[in-house]
C-alpha positions as CSV (number, residue, x, y, z in Angstrom):
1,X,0.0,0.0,0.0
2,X,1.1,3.7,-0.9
3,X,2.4,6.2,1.6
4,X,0.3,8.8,2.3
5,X,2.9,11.2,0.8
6,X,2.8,9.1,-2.3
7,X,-1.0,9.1,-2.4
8,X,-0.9,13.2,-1.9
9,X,1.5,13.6,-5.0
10,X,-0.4,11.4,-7.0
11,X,-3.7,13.4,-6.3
12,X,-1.6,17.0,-7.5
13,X,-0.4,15.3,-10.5
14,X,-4.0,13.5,-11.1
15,X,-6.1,16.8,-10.2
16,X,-3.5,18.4,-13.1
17,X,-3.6,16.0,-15.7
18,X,-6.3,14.2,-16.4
19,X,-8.0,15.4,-19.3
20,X,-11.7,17.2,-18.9
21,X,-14.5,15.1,-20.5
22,X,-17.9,17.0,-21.2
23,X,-19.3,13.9,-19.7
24,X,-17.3,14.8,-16.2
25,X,-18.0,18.6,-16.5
26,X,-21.3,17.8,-16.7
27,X,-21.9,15.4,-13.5
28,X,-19.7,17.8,-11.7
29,X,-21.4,20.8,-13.2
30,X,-25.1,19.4,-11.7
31,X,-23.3,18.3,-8.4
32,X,-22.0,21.7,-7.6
33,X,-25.4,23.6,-8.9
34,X,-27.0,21.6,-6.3
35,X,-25.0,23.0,-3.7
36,X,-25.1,26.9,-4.9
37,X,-28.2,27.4,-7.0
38,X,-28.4,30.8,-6.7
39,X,-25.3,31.3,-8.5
40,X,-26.8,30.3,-12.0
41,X,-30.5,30.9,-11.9
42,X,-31.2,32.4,-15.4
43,X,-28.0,31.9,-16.6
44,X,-29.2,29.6,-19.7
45,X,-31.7,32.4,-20.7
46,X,-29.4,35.5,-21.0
47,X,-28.9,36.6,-24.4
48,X,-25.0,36.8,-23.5
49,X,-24.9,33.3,-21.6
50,X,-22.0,30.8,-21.8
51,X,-24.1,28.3,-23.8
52,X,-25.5,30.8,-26.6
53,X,-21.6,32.6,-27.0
54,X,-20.4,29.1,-27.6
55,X,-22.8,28.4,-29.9
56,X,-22.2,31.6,-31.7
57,X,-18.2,30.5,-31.7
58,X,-19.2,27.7,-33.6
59,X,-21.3,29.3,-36.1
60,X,-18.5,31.6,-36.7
61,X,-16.3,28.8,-37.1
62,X,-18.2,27.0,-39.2
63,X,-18.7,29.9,-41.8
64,X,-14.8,30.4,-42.1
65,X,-14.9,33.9,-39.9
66,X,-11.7,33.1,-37.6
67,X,-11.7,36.7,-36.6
68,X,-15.3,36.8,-35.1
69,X,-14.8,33.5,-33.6
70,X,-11.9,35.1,-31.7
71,X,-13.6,38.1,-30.7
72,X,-16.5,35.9,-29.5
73,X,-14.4,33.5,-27.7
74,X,-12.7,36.1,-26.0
75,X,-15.8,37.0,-24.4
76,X,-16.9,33.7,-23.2
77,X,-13.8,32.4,-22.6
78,X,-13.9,33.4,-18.7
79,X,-17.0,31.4,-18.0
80,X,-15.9,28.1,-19.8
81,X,-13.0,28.1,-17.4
82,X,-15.2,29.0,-14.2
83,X,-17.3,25.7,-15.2
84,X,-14.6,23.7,-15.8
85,X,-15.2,23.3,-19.4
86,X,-11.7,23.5,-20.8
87,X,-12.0,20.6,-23.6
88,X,-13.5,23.8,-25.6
89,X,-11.2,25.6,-25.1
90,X,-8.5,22.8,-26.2
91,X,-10.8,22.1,-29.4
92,X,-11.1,25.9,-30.1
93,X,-7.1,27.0,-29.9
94,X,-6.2,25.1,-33.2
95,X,-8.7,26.7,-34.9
96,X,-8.1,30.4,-34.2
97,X,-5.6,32.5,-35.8
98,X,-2.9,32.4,-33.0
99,X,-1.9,36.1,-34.0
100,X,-5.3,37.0,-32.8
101,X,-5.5,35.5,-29.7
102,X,-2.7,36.7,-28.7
103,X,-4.2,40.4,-28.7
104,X,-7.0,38.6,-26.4
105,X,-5.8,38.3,-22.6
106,X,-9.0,36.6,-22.0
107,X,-7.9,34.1,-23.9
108,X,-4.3,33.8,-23.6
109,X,-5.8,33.5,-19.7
110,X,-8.2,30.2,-20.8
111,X,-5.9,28.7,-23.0
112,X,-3.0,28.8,-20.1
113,X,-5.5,27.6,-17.9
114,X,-6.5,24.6,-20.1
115,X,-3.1,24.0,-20.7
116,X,-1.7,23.6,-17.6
117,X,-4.8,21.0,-16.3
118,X,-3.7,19.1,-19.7
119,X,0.5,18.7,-18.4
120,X,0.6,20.5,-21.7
121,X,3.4,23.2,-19.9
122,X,5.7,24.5,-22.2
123,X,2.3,26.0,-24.3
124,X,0.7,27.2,-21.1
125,X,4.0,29.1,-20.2
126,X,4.3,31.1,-23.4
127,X,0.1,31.8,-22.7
128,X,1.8,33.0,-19.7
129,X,4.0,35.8,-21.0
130,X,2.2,36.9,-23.8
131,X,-0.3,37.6,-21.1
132,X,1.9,39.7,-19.0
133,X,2.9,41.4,-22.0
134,X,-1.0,42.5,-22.5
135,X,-1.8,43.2,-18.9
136,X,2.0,44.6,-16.9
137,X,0.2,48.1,-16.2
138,X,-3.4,46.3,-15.7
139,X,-3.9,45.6,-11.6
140,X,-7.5,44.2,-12.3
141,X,-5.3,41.4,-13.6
142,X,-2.8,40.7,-10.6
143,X,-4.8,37.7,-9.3
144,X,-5.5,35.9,-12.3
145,X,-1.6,35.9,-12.8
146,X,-0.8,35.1,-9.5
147,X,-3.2,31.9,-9.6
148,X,-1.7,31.0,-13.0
149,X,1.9,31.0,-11.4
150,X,0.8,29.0,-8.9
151,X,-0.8,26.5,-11.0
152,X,2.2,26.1,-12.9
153,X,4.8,25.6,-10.2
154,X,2.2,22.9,-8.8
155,X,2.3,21.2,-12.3
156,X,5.8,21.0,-12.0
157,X,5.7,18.5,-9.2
158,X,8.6,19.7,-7.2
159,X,7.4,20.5,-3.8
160,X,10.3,23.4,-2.8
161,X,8.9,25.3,-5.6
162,X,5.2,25.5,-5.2
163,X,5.9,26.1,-1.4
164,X,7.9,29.3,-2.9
165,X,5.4,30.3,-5.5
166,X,2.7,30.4,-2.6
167,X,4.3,31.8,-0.4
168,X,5.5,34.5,-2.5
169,X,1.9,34.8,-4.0
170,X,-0.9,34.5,-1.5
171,X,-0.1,37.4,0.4
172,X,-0.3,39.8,-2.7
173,X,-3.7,37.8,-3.9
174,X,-7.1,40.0,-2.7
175,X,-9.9,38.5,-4.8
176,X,-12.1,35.3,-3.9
177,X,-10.7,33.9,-7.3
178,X,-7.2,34.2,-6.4
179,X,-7.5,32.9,-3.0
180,X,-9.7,30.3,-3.8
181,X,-7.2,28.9,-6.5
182,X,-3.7,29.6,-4.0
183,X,-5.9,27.6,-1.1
184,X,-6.6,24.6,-3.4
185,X,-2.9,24.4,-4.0
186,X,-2.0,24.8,-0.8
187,X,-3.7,22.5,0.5
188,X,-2.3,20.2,-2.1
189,X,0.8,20.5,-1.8
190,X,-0.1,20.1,2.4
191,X,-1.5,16.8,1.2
192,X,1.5,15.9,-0.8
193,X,3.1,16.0,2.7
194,X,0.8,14.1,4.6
195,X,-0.7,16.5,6.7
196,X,-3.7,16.0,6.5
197,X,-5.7,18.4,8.8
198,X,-3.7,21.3,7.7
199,X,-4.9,20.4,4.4
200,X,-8.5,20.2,5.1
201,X,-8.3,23.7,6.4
202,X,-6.9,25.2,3.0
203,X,-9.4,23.2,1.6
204,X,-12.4,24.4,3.1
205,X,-10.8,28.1,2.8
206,X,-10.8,27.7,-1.1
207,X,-14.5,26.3,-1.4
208,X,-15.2,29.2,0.5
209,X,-13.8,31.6,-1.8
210,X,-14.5,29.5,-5.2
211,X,-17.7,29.2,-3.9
212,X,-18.2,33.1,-4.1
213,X,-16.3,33.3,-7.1
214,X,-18.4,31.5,-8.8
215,X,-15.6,28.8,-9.9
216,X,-17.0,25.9,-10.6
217,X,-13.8,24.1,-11.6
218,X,-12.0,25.3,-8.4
219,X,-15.1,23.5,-6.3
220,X,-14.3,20.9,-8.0
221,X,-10.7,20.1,-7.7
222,X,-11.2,20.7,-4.0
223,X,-13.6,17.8,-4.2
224,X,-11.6,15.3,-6.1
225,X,-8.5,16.4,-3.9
226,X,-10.2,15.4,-0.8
């Protein structure tokens, strides 16, 4: 039988890699609505909701306009991540002129995101600077950057450096996203280490604050990790 130290690094590198199915976003989609439905009453019926900007991607797609489909994944690209519904984004990035993404932080942001979950690292670290590029002078960006640093030292697997990353990070991180994605890696990496009630309280810190960012894939992770 496994260590528990051994079990801990095999849930980070699991809650990083494995590939997001619709099927699985789905299941944990309904789970999670369960627990906070107040956070998407409506949200299929807004002119400007996830479902009808995806379909609208698609359309535009379809009919050969790569630059609309850019400009309308840009927009929606935010939400797909918040539900956990990355494989879209992964099936979207081939398709879309990669010079105009790149003017997008939204989704140079989304495609980092998926990438990292998918091991696929060297891809989410260019994301990664092209994004800082965009947003140096922008502080409404600060805590998406300092999640996505985070994310990526955990996806390295080396425990020394995720402890730095946090450490440096967490402090300087303000909004529920942030924290909510710095606490699920804590906890983590806490895990990793076999400390189990230290980890249960990061844990429950992070569903706190995914919970009232309305991020759906960080509820998530916290789930599978514990």
């Amino acid at each position: 039988m496994p260590e528990p130290s051994q079990r801990g690094r095999r849930g980070i590198s699991q809650y990083l890699r494995q590939r997001p199915s619709r099927s699985r976003e789905r299941s944990s989609g309904l789970a999670l609505r369960k627990r906070h439905p107040s956070r998407v009453a409506g949200a299929a019926f807004s002119p400007q909701s996830p479902e009808r900007l995806t379909r609208d991607v698609e359309r535009a797609l379809r009919s050969g306009d790569r630059v609309r489909a850019t400009s309308l994944a840009a927009r929606v690209a935010r939400d797909l991540v918040k539900r956990g519904e990355l494989q879209t984004i992964l099936d979207w990035m081939p398709k879309l002129p990669q010079l105009a993404v790149e003017q997008h932080a939204e989704l140079l942001w989304a495609a980092a995101r998926a990438f990292t979950y998918t091991h696929q690292l060297e891809r989410a670290q260019h994301c990664l600077q092209r994004l800082r590029v965009l947003v140096s002078d922008d502080r409404a960006w600060r805590d998406d950057l300092l999640a996505l640093e985070g994310l990526l030292a955990t996806a390295s697997e080396d425990l020394a450096t995720i402890d730095a990353v946090i450490r440096a990070n967490l402090p300087r991180a303000h909004s529920a996203y942030g924290l909510g994605i710095l606490f699920n890696l804590q906890g983590g990496a806490a895990l990793a280490r076999a400390h189990f009630e230290e980890a249960l309280g990061h844990f429950d810190r992070a569903d706190r604050c995914n919970a009232r960012a309305g991020n759906w894939l960080g509820l998530s992770a916290t789930l599978a990790l514990r």
